[in-house]
C-alpha positions in Angstrom: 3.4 7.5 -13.4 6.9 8.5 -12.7 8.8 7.2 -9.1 11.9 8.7 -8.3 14.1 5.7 -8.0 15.8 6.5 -4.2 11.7 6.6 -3.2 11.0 3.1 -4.9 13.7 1.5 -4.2 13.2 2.1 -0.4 9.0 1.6 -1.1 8.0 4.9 0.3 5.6 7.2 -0.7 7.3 10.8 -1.6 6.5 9.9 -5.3 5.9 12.9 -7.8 4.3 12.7 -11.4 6.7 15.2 -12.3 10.1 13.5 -12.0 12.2 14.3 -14.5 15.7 12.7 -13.5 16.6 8.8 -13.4 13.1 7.3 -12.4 11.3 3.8 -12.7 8.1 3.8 -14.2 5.0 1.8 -12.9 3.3 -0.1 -15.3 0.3 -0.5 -16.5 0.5 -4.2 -15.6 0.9 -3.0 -11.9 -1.9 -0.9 -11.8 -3.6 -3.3 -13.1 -3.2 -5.4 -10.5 -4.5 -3.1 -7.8 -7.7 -3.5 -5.9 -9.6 -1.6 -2.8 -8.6 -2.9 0.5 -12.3 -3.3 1.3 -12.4 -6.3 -2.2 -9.9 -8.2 -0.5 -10.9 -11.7 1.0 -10.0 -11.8 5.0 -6.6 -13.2 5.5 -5.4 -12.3 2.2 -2.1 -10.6 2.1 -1.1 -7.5 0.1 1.5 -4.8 -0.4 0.3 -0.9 -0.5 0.0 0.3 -3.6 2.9 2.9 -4.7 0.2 5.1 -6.8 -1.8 5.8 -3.9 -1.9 8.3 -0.6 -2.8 6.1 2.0 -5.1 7.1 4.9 -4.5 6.4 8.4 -6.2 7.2 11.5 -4.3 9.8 13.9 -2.5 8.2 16.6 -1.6 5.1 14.1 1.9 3.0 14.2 4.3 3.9 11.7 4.0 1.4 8.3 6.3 0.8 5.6 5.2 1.0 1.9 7.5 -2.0 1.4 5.6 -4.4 3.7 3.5 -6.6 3.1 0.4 -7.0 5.4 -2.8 -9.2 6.4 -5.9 -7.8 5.8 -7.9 -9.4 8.6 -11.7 -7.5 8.2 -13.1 -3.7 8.0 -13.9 -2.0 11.2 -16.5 0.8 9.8 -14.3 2.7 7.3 -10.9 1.8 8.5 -9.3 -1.6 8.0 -7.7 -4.2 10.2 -4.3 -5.5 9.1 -1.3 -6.7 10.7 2.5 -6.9 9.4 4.9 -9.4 9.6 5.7 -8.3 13.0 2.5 -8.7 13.8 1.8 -5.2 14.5 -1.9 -4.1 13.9 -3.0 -1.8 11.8 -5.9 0.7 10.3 -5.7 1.8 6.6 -8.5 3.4 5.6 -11.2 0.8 3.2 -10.6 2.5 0.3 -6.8 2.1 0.2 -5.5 0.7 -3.5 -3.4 -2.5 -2.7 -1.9 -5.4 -4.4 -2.9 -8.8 -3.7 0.8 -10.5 -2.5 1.5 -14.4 -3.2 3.5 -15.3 -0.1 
C-alpha cells in the first residue's frame, strides 16, 4: 500500500492505493504488527493503524491518526480510549491498531 507522503507525514487518513507521485510505502513489517482494538489488553497503548478506515460513533471528538491512545475496555461494539489529553474516545472494536511502547 501506497501513502501519499504530505498524508503520512501529518498521520492522516486521505491515503489512496493508487498514488502514483513521491509516496512512502507501508511495510509488510507494519502490517504485521497490527491487531483488532478488541485483542488489546486494557491499558495498553496504541497508534491507529494508517491501512485502515476507522469507525466512529456520530457526535464523536475529533482524533488524530498520529496519536497515540489508551485503550481502556469495549463498551458493546465501540471502544473506550483516551489520548494524551486525556480526551475520551469510541473507535469502533474492530478498528486495526498498533500496539505502542511508550
Amino acid at each position: 500500500m501506497i501513502v501519499s507522503k504530505e498524508c503520512y507525514e501529518r498521520g492522516c487518513a486521505c491515503y489512496d492505493d493508487r498514488v502514483d507521485k513521491d509516496g512512502v510505502m507501508i511495510s509488510e513489517v507494519d502490517i504485521n504488527d497490527m491487531k483488532a482494538l478488541y485483542d488489546l489488553d486494557k491499558g495498553t497503548h496504541f497508534k491507529l493503524a494508517p491501512t485502515d478506515v476507522v469507525s466512529v460513533p456520530p457526535a464523536s471528538n475529533e482524533f488524530h491518526f498520529s496519536g497515540v491512545y489508551k485503550f481502556l475496555g469495549l463498551d458493546g461494539m465501540y471502544s473506550r480510549c483516551l489520548d494524551e489529553a486525556g480526551n475520551l474516545h469510541h473507535f469502533a472494536a474492530w478498528t486495526n491498531v498498533i500496539p505502542w511502547n511508550e
